[in-house]
matplotlib code that plots the C-alpha trace (Angstrom):
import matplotlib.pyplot as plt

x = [16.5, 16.7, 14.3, 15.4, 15.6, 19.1, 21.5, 25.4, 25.3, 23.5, 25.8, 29.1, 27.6, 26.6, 30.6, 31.7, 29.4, 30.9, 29.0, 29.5, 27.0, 25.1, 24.6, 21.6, 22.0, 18.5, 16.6, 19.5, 21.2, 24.7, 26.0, 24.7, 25.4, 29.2, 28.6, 27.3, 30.5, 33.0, 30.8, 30.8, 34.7, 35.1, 32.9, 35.0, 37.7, 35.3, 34.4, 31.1, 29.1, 26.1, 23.2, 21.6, 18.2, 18.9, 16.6, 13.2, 11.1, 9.0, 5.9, 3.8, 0.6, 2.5, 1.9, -1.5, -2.1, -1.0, -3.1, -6.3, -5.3, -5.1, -7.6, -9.1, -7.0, -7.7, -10.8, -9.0, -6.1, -8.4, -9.9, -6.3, -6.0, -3.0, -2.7, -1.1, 1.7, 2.1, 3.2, 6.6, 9.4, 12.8, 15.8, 17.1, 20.3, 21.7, 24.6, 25.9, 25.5, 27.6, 30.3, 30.1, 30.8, 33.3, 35.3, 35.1, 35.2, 33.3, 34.1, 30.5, 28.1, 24.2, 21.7, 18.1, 15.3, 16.6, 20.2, 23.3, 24.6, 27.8, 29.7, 28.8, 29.8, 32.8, 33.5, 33.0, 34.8, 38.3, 38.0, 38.0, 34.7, 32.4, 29.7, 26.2, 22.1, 19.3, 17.2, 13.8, 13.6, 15.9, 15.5, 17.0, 21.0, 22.0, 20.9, 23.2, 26.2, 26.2, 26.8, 29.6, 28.7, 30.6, 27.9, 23.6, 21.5, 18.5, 15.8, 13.0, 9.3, 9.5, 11.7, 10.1, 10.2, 10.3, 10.8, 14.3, 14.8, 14.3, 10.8, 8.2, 5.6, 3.2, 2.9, 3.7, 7.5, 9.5, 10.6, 13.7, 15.5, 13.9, 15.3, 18.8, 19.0, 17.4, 20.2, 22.7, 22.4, 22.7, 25.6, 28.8, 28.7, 28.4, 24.7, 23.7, 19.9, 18.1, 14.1, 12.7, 15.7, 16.0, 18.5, 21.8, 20.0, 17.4, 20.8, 22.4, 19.8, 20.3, 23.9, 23.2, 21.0, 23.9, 24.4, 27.7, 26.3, 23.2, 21.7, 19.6, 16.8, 14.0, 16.1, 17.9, 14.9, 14.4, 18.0, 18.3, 20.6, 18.4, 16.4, 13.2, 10.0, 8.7, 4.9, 6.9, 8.9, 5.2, 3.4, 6.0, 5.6, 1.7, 0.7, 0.6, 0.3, 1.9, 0.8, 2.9, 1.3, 2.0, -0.8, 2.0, 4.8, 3.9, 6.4, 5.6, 6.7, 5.7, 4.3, 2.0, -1.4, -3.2, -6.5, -4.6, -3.4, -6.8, -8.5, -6.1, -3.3, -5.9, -6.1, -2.5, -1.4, 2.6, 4.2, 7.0, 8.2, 5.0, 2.8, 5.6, 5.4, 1.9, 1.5, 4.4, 3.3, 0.2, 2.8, 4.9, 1.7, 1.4, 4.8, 5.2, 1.5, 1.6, -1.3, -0.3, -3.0, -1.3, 2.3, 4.4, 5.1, 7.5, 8.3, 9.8, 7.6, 9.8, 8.9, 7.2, 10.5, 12.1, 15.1, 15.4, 18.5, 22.0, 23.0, 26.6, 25.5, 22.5, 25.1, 27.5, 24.5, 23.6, 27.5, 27.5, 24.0, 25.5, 28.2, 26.5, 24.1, 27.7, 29.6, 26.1, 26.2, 29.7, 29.4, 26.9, 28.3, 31.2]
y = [-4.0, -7.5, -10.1, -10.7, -7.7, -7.2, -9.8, -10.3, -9.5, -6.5, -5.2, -6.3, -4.3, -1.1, -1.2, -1.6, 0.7, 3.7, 3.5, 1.9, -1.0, -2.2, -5.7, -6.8, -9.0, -9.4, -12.3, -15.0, -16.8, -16.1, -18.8, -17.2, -14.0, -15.3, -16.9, -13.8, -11.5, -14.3, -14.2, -10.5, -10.2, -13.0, -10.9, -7.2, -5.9, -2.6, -1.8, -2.7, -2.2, -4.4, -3.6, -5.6, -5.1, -4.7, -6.2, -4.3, -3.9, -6.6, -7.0, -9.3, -7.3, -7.3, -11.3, -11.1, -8.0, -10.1, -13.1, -10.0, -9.5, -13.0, -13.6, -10.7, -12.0, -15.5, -15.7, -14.0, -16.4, -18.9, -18.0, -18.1, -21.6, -20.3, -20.8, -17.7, -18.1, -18.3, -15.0, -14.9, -12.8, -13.4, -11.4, -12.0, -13.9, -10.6, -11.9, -14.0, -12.1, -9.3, -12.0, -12.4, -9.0, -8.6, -11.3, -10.6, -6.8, -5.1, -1.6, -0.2, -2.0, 0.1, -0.9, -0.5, -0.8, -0.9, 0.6, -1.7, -1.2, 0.9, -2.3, -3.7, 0.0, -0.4, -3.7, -3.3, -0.1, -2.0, -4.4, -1.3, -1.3, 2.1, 2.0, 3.9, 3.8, 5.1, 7.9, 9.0, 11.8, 15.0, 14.7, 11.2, 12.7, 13.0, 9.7, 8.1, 10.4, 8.7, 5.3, 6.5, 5.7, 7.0, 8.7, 8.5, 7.4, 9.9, 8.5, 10.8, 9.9, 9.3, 6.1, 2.5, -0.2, 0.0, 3.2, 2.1, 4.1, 2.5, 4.2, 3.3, 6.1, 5.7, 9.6, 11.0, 11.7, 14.7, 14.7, 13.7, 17.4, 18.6, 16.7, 16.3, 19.9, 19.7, 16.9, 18.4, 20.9, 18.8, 17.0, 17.4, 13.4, 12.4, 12.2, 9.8, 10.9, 7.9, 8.2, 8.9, 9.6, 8.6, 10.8, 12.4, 15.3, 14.3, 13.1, 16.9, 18.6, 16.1, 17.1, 20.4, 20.1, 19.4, 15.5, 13.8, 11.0, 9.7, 6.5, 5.1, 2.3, 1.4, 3.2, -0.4, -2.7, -3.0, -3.9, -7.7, -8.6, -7.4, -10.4, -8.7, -10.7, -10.9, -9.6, -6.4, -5.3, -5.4, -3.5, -1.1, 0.1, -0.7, 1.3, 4.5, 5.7, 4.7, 4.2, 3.9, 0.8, -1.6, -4.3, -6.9, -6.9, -5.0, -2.1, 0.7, 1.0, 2.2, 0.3, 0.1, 0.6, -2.7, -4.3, -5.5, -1.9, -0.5, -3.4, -4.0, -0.5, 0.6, -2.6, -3.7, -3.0, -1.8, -5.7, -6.4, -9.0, -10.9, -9.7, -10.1, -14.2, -14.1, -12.8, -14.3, -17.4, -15.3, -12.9, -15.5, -17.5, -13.9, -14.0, -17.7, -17.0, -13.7, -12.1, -8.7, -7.9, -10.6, -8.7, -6.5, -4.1, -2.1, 1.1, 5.0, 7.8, 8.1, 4.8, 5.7, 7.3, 4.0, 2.9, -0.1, -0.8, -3.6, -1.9, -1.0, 0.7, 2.5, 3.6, 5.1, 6.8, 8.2, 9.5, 11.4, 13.1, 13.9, 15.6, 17.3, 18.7, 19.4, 21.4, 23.6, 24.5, 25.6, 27.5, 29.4, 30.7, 31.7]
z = [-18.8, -16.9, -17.4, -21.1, -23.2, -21.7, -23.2, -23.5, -27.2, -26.5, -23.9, -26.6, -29.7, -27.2, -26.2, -29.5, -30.8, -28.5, -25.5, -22.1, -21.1, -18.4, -18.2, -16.3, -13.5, -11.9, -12.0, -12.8, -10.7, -9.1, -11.6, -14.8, -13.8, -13.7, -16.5, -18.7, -17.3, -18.4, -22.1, -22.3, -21.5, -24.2, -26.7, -26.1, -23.9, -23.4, -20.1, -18.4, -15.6, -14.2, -12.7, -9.7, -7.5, -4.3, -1.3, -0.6, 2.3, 2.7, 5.5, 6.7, 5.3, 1.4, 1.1, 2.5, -0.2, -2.8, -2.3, -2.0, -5.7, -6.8, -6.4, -8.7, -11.1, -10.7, -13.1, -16.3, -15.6, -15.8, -19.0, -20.3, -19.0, -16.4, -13.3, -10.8, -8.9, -5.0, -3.3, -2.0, -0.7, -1.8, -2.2, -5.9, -4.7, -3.6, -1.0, -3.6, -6.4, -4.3, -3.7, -7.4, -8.2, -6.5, -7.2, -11.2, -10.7, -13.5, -14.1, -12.1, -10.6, -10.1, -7.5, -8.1, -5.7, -2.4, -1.9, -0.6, 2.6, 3.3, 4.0, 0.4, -0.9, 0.6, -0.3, -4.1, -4.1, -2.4, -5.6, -7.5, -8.5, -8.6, -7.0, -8.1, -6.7, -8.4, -7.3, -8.0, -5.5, -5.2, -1.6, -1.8, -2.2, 1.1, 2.2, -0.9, 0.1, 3.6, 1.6, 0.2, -2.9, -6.3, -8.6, -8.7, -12.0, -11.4, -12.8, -14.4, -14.6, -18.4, -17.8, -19.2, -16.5, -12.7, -10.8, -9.6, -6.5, -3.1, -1.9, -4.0, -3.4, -6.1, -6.2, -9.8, -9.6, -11.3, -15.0, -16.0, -16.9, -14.2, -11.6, -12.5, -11.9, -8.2, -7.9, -9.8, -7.2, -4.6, -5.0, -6.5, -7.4, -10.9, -12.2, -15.0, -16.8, -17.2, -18.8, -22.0, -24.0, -27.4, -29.7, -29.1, -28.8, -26.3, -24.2, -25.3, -22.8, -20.4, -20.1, -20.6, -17.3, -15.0, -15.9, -16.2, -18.6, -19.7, -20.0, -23.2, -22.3, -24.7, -27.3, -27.7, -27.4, -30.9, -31.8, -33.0, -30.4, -27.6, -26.2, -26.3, -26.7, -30.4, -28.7, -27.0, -30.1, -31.8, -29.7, -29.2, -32.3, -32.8, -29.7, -28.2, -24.8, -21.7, -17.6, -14.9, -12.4, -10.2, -11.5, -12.9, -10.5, -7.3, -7.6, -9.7, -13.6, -16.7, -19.4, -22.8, -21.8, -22.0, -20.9, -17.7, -16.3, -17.3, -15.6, -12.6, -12.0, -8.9, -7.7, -7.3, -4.3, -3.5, -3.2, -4.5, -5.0, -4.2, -7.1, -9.0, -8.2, -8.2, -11.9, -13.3, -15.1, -16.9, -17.6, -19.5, -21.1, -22.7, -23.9, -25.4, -27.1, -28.5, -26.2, -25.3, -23.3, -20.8, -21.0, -18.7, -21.9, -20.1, -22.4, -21.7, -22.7, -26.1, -27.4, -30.4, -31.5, -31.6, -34.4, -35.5, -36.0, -35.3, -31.5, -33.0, -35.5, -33.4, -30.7, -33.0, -34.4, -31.3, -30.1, -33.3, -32.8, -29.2, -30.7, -33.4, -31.2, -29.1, -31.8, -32.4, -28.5, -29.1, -32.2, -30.6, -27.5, -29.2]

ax = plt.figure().add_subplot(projection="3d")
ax.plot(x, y, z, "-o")
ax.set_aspect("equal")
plt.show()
């Protein structure tokens, strides 16, 4: 959950709640990603991991694409008073942040996007770190083996936020339960369920479906200690319906519906991170005024299931629905 819902306080309460936390490492800087380990060990001696994007493609034609779609944006930024940002490729700092990593060691690190080479694997592994990627396709195991890489978040279609696995096809993907068994199949590497789950016993069937753990999302973004913009935690629970599109960043991901994926989702065209660039200062005007139509309100399919409640005592909450729903499977294959 980078780009602010995703804080150190967040990632502290989820530990000491029971669960294991990711922290979020893209979009900041080498130094405050140091910075935001060294705060999180100070906060809890739990374990941790941190998730990072990895470089994607980029292409002459992607910058040229993006400016086609500036400048269909340009006249409702205008009428907001904003003015769109330049097109751009860059690669998130991901060299340094790698050196970061592995200099401070957290328990996991995850790569989203585009995938780290075997060298990087390799590297973070000798400092005794695991090493995961995140998959959107079944057919995407066999390439991750040959990284060597210790275990796969599959990513279902329900999932809030960008598709995290490194092809961006556009194309409707496969549910979550559904494909951790394809990959489950596939692989004896661990498997973590990531998309749409909200309750211990949403994350129950995940398990039961061949995964080793699962991972919980816009479950938290209502929690006081995540960093998630007053405007989102409205309309989280003011609207309905969701769309995945690729009109606010470039890469695919699911959001609210608003004016701007009705008006611009078949329009946007697949460049990231050049639309990204492009729409971020309307994106932020939204944020600092309150206009959600102008918002990237990312959100999984189970949003309107949401709890608000402190992340300690949300977590806890959901390891004892886990185990409830447990101790039922038990008592009735006895």
């Amino acid at each position: 959950m980078a780009g602010g819902p995703a804080t150190v306080e967040l990632a502290a309460a989820v530990g000491e709640g029971g669960m294991f936390p990711f922290l979020a490492g893209a979009y900041l800087t080498p130094e405050r990603l140091r910075n935001d380990i060294a705060a999180l060990r100070a906060l809890t001696p739990k374990p941790f991991a941190v998730n990072i994007f990895a470089p994607s493609p980029d292409s002459p034609s992607m910058r040229q694409d993006a400016i086609a779609y500036a400048g269909l944006l340009a006249p409702w930024a205008a009428s907001a008073g904003v003015e769109l940002g330049m097109p751009r490729y860059d690669e998130d700092f991901f060299d340094a942040k790698v050196d970061v990593l592995a200099e401070v060691a957290p328990a996991l690190v995850s790569f989203a996007f585009g995938w780290p080479s075997a060298e990087v694997v390799a590297r973070l592994q000798a400092a005794a770190v695991e090493v995961w990627v995140t998959i959107n396709e079944a057919t995407e195991v066999e390439w991750a083996q040959e990284l060597g890489v210790d275990g796969l978040v599959v990513q279902g279609w329900e999932a809030g936020g960008h598709r995290g696995g490194p092809v961006d096809t556009g194309a409707t993907q496969s549910a979550l339960l559904t494909l951790v068994e394809e990959v489950a199949g596939r692989t004896s590497l661990p498997v973590m369920g990531a998309g749409g789950v909200m309750t211990g016993a949403d994350a129950a069937r995940v398990l039961r479906a061949g995964a080793s753990a699962v991972a919980f999302g816009t479950a938290f973004l209502d929690c006081p200690e995540a960093g998630t913009a007053p405007v989102h935690r409205h309309a989280l629970t003011h609207r309905t319906g969701t769309t995945v599109t690729r009109a606010f960043t470039g890469r695919s991901a699911r959001a609210l519906t608003t004016t701007w994926t009705e008006l611009f989702t078949e329009a946007a065209p697949a460049a990231y991170p050049h639309v990204h660039h492009v729409t971020a200062p309307l994106r932020a005007h939204g944020k600092a005024t309150g206009e959600a139509e102008l918002v990237h309100l990312w959100a999984g399919t189970g949003h309107g299931r949401l709890r608000k409640l402190p992340a300690a005592q949300l977590a806890r909450t959901l390891v004892e629905e886990l185990r409830a729903e447990q101790a039922g499977d038990s008592t009735k294959n006895r």
